[in-house]
C-alpha positions in Angstrom: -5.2 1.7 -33.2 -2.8 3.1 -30.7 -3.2 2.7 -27.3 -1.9 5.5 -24.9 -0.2 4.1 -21.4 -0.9 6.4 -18.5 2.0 7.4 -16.0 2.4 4.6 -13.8 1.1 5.8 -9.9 3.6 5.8 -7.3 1.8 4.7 -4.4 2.8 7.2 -1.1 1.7 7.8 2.1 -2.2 7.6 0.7 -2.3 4.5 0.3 -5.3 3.1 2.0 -7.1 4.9 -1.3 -5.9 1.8 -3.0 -6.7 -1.1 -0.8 -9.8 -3.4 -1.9 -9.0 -2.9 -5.6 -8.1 -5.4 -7.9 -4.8 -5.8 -9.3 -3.7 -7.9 -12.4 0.2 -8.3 -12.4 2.5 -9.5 -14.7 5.8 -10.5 -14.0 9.1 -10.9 -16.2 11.8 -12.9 -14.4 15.0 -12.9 -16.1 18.7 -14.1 -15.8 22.0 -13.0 -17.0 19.6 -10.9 -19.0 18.0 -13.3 -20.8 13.9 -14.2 -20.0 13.6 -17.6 -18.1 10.0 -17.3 -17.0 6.9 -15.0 -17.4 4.0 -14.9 -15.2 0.7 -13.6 -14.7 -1.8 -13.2 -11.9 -4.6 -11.3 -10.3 -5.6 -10.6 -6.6 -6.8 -8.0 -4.3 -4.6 -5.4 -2.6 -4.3 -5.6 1.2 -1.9 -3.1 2.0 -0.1 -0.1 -0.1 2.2 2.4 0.6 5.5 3.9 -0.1 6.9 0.3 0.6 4.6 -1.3 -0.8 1.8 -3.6 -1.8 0.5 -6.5 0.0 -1.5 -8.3 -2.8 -3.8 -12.2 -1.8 -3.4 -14.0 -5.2 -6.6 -15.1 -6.5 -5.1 -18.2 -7.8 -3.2 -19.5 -4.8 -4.2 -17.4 -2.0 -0.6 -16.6 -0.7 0.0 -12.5 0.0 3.0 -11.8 -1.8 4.6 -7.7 -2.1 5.2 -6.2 -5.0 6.9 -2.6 -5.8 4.5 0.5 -4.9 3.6 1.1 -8.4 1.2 0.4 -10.9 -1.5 1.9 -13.9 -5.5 2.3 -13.4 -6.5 -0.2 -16.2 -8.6 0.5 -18.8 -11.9 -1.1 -19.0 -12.4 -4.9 -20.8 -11.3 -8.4 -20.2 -7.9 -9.4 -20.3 -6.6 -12.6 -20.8 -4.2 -14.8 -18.8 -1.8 -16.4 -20.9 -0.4 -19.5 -18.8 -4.4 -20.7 -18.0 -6.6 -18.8 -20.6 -8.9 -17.4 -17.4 -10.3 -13.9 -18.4 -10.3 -11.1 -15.9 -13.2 -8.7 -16.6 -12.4 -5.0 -15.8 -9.5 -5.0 -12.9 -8.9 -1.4 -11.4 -5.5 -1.5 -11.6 -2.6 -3.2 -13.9 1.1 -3.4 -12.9 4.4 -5.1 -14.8 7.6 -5.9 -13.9 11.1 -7.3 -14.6 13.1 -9.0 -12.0 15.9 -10.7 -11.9 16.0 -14.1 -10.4 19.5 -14.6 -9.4 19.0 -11.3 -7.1 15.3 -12.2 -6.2 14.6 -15.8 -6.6 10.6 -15.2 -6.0 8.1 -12.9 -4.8 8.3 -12.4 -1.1 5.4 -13.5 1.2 4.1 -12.3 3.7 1.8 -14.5 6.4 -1.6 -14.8 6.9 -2.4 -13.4 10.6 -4.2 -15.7 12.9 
């Protein structure tokens, strides 16, 4: 069976169209081309626009931004790899590959008071 990607959505000035979804994110981190870590979570988006997203991890609970870009998911479960939890129907999905000598981690941003 072949499974058909759709066109990854670059978030604009619309963004408030996107906040309150869930997100599951996948993340490639690499050095001197070569893959030192993967990782996977899920969260809800705060914020999204053209600079883009604010997402609260479900598993930790820190915000952390991520690129203004990502595919509606098609309906099912998917699996995390690292901790076998099964996320039923997110809206959105998104993947990446960074480089970790240029960015080390995800940046955060803080929780307001």
């Amino acid at each position: 069976m072949i499974v058909q990607m759709e066109q990854p959505i670059t978030i604009g000035p619309n963004g408030e169209t996107f906040v309150g979804k869930r997100l599951l994110v996948g993340i490639r981190w690499t050095s001197k081309d070569e893959v030192v870590r993967e990782e996977q979570f899920h969260g809800l988006i705060l914020e999204a626009d053209q600079e883009g997203l604010v997402v609260e991890r479900a598993d930790t609970g820190s915000r952390v931004v991520l690129p203004p870009q990502l595919r509606v998911a098609a309906s099912g479960e998917y699996r995390l790899r690292a901790t076998g939890e099964i996320i039923r129907d997110p809206d959105y999905l998104a993947t990446w590959k960074f480089d970790q000598d240029e960015l080390p981690h995800l940046p955060e941003v803080a929780r307001g008071i």
